[in-house]
N, C-alpha and C positions, 0 to 999 in steps of 0.2 A: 842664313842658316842660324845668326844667333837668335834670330825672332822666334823661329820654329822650337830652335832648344827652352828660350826661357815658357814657351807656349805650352811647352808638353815636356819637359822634366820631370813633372811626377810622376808619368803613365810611363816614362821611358825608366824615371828611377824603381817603379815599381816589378817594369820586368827584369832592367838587372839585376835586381835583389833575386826573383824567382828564379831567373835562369844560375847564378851562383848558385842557391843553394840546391836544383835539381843536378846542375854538372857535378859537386861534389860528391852529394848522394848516390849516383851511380856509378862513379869513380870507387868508391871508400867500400859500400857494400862490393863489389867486383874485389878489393883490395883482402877484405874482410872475409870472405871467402876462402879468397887462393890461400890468405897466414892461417885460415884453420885446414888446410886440406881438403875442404869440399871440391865436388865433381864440380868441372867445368859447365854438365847438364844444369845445374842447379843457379848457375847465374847467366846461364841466357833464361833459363825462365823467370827468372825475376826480371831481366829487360822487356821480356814478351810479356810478361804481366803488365808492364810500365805502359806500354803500350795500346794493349786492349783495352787498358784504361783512358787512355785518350782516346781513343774510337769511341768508345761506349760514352765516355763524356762529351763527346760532341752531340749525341742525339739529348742525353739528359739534359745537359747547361741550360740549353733554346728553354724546356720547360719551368725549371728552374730561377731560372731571369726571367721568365714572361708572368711567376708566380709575386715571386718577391720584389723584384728589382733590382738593379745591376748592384748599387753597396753592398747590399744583402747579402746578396746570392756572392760577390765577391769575399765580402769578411766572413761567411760559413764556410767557402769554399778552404779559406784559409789556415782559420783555426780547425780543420779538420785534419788539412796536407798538415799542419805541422805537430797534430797529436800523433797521425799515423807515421811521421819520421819519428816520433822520439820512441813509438809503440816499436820501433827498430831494438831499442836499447833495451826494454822489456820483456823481450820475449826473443830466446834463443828457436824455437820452431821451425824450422823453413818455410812450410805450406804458409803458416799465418804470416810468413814475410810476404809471401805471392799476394796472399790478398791485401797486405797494405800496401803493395806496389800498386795493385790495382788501382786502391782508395787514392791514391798520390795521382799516380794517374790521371785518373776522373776529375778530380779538383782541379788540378793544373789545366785542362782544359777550360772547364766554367772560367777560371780565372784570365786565362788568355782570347775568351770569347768578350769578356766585360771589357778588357783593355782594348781591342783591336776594336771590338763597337764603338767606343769612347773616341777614338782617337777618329774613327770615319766621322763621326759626328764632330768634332769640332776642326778637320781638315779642311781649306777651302781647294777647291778641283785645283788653283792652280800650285799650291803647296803639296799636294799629294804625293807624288815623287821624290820628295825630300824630308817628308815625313816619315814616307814606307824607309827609305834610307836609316831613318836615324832607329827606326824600331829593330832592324834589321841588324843595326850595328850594337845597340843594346843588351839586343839576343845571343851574339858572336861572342863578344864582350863579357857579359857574363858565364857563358860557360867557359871562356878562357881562364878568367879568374878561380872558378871554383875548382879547374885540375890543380893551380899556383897555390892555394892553400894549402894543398900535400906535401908544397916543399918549404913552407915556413913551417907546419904543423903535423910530421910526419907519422908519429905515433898512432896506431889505431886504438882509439879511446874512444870512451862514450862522445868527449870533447868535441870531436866532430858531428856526431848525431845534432846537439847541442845545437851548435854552430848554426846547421844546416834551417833547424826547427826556429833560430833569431833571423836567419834571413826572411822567412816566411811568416815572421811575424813583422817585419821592417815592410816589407813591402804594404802590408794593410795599409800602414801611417799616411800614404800619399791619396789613396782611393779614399779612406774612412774619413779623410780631413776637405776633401772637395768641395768646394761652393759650389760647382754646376749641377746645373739641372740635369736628372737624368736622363740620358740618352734616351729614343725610342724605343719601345715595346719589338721583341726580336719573334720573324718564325721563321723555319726552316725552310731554305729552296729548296725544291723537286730532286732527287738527283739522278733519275733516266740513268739510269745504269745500263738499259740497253743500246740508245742513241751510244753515248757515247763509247760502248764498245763498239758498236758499227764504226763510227766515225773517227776515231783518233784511238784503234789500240796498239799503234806504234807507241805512242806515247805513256798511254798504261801501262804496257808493258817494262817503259825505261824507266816509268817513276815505281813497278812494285822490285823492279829489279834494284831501287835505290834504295828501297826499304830493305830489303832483305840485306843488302851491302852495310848500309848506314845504322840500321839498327843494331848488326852485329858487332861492326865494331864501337858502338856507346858501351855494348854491356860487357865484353869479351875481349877488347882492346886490353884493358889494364890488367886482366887474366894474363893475357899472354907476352906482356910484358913483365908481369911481377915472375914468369913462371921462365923466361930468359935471364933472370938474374936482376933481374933492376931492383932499386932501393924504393921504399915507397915517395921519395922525394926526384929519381929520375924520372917513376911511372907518371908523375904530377907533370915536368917538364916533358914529357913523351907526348901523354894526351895533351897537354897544352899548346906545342909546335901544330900539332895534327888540327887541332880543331882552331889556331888561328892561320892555317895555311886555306881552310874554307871560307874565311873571313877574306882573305888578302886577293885569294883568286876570280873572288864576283866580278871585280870594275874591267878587268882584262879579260875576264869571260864574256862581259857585255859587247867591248867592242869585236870580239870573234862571230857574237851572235848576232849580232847587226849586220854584219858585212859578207857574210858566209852562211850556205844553206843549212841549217838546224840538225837536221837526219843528218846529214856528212859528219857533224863535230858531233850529233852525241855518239854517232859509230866507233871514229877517231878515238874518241875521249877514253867509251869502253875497251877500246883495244889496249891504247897506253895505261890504262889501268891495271889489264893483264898481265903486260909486261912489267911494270912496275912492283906488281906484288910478287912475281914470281920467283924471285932472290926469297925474300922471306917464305914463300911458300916450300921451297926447295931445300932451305940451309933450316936442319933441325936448333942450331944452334949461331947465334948472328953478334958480328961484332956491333959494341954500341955506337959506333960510328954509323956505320951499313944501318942497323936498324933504326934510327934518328933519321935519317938522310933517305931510307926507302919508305919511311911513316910518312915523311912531310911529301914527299912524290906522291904518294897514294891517296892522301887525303887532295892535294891539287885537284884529284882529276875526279875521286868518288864523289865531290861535292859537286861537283857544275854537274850529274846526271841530271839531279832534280829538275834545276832550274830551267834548264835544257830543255826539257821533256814540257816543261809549266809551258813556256815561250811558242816550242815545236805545236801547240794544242792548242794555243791561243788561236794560232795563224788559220786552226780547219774550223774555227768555230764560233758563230756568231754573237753580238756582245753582249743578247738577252741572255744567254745562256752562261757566262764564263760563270756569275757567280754559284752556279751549279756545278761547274766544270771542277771551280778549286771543289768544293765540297768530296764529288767524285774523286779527285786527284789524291786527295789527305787520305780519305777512308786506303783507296787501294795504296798508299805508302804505309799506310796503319797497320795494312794485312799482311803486307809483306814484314817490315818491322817487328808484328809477333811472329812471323813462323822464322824469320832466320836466324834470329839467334838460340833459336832451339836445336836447331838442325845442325848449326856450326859446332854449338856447344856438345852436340852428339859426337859429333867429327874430331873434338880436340880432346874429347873422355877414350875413344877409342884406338886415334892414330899421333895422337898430340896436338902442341900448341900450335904447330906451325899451319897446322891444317885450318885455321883463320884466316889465314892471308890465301891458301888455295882455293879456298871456299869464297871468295871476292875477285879472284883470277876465274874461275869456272863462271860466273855469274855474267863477269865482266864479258868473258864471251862468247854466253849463251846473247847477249846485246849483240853484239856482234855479230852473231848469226841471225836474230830478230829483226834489227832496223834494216828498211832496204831502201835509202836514197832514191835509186834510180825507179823506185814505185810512186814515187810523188808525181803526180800528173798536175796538181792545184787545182783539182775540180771542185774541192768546196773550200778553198781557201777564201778569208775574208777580204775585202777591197782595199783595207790600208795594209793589209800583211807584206814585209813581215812587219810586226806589232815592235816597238821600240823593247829592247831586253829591258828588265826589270830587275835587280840585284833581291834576290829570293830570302829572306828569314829561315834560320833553319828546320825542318817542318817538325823537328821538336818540338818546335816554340813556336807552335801557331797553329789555329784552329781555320776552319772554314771562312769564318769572317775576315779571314786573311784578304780576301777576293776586296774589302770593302776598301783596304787600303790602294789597292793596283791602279796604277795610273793609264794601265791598258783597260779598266773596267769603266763603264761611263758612271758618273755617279747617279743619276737619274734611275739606269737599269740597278743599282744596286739597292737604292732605295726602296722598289720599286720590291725585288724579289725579298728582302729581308722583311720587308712589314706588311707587304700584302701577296706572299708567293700564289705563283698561277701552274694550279695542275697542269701534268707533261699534257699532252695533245695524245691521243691513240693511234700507236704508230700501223700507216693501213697496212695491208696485208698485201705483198711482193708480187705484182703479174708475174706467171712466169712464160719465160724467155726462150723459146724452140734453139738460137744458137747455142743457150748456155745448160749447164748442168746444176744440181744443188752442188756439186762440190767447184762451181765457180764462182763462188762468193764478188760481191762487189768487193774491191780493196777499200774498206773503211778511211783511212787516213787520205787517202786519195779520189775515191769515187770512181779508180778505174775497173776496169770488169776485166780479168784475166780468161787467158783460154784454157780448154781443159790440159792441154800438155804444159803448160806451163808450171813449173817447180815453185809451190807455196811451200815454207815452210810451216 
């Protein structure tokens, strides 16, 4: 492990600088808000903004990098994220904050396309797993740190703007100063959006239900803490327990996903989520004990959806395809990500703060009702499934080429689709079937063919 750290410290120093100062930034702005009285609507759409901005930067970056080249396209990407953070302090506006959330957005994707290429290029297959590890822990790590800045630094000042726009000038220093040569020329895998809603949308389903969960509370978490009474140095320890309780739960989530059917634990999981949030969903008003202690339960369980869902997807789907798969997988967390903290943020303008945590118990299980175990036949499960669990980066912090790091992806097929992608196949046209009806769909996740009386939801 020290070989790999002194190997890649600058790629891993460079995302924890970005991941600090994005965690802070959506902390402070959320903070900055609630101390002026604005609508809680007004900063989930600054999350939802954050967001569409990484969707849309994942299709721009690929161009971008194939134009300039990775330093390039990285130190633009940079000095732009950290003009639009300071354009924070600039301009009191709202809408023009949505479009610098945007712009932040956007960047931070290019930027985390350049890194996680970088890092597939100079991983050997058999370090691969200990690499995705250490970026992963990078990723955690940094946003843990930039909630803890709230509690050495609590005052809402320009100071943090500041702050936020040096980290993202620190991170350049490792990329801008690299001997190596640059990585491969990047294009975009296919991403068959139809396939794989045929084929795995159990799993779509629990990764947009993670986005909507998980995005909401990035933008509306410290809303609804500052708006419980907390100080802006508890709200810093609040988000902070929360987002290293996602960190602490991957290694113990692995061995669960290894040893135990996928669908069963992300069922479970959503259901204990339910329960978990439901105290705070219920008490308009929460002691700081109760809500510390029902934060850190709930972040346990809302974090393994993702990874859960990545693993459960793996298993139906062949290895030419996964680096499509993650592609797919990001975008539908992307989507869900911007519409929920819209929605939530609607819920907590209307009926209050607590309606955050009911709006993550409702979600939690509609999963509940979604995943169905006992549908899994393994009809197009792959031959080594299940696929070894992978401890997941959180999809803040990480783009499509995430796929390059997985040690469940072979590198060969990754190579393979990043610099010379091969258009989908045309999918033929369905005989049909005198036993079945159009509304007996094959089960996609399974490949079983249900009968007409049988109860789909």
């Amino acid at each position: 492990m020290r070989q790999i750290w002194k190997s890649f410290r600058a790629l891993y120093f460079a995302s924890l600088m970005m991941l600090i100062g994005s965690g802070l930034l959506s902390t402070y702005l959320g903070l900055r808000l609630a101390a002026d009285h604005v609508d809680s609507l007004w900063v989930g759409a600054l999350m939802a903004a954050n967001y569409f901005g990484l969707v849309l930067g994942g299709k721009i970056g690929h161009r971008l990098i194939a134009r300039v080249g990775h330093i390039r396209a990285y130190a633009a990407c940079a000095g732009i994220v950290g003009a639009a953070v300071l354009g924070h302090g600039l301009i009191d506006w709202l809408p023009a904050w949505l479009f610098l959330r945007v712009i932040v957005g956007l960047g931070m994707m290019c930027q985390y396309m350049v890194i996680e290429s970088w890092l597939n290029e100079q991983a050997e297959a058999k370090q691969r797993g200990l690499v995705f590890s250490g970026y992963m822990i990078a990723s955690y790590l940094g946003l843990v740190l930039g909630q803890l800045i709230l509690v050495l630094h609590p005052a809402l000042g320009l100071e943090l703007l500041m702050l936020v726009a040096l980290c993202f000038a620190l991170c350049l220093v490792p990329v801008a100063l690299t001997r190596r040569i640059h990585p491969a020329a990047l294009h975009p895998a296919p991403m068959e959006p139809r396939f794989f809603i045929k084929r795995v949308p159990q799993s779509l389903s629990t990764v947009l239900g993670a986005g909507l969960i998980v995005g909401s509370f990035y933008g509306l978490a410290p809303l609804y803490a500052s708006q419980q009474g907390l100080s802006t140095e508890q709200v810093g320890l609040f988000m902070g327990s929360c987002i290293f309780a996602g960190l602490v739960v991957q290694w113990p989530l692995g061995w669960l996903s290894d040893r135990y059917d996928r669908a069963l634990l992300i069922r479970c999981f959503a259901f204990c989520l339910a329960l978990a949030a439901l105290p705070l969903a219920i008490m308009t008003e929460v002691p700081l004990e109760v809500l510390f202690i029902a934060g850190f339960l709930c972040s346990l369980v809302q974090f393994c959806l993702y990874p859960l869902a990545v693993a459960f997807s793996n298993d139906h789907v062949e290895g030419d395809r996964r680096v499509s798969l993650t592609a797919m997988l990001l975008v539908t967390y992307g989507v869900g990500a911007s519409i929920g903290p819209l929605v939530a943020g609607v819920l907590m303008k209307l009926f209050g703060s607590h309606m955050l945590y009911a709006f993550f118990s409702f979600f939690a299980l509609v999963l509940v009702w979604r995943i169905r175990p006992k549908a899994v036949t393994n009809l197009h499960v792959v031959d080594d499934a299940p696929l070894h669990h992978v401890a997941m980066p959180d999809s803040m912090s990480s783009s499509p080429l995430v796929a390059a790091l997985d040690p469940r992806v072979d590198e060969q097929v990754v190579q393979d689709q990043m610099h010379n992608p091969v258009e989908p196949e045309p999918e033929p046209e369905p005989t049909p079937d005198p036993e079945t009806t159009p509304d007996d769909p094959e089960d996609p996740d399974t490949g079983r063919e249900q009968s007409f009386t049988e109860a789909r939801p």
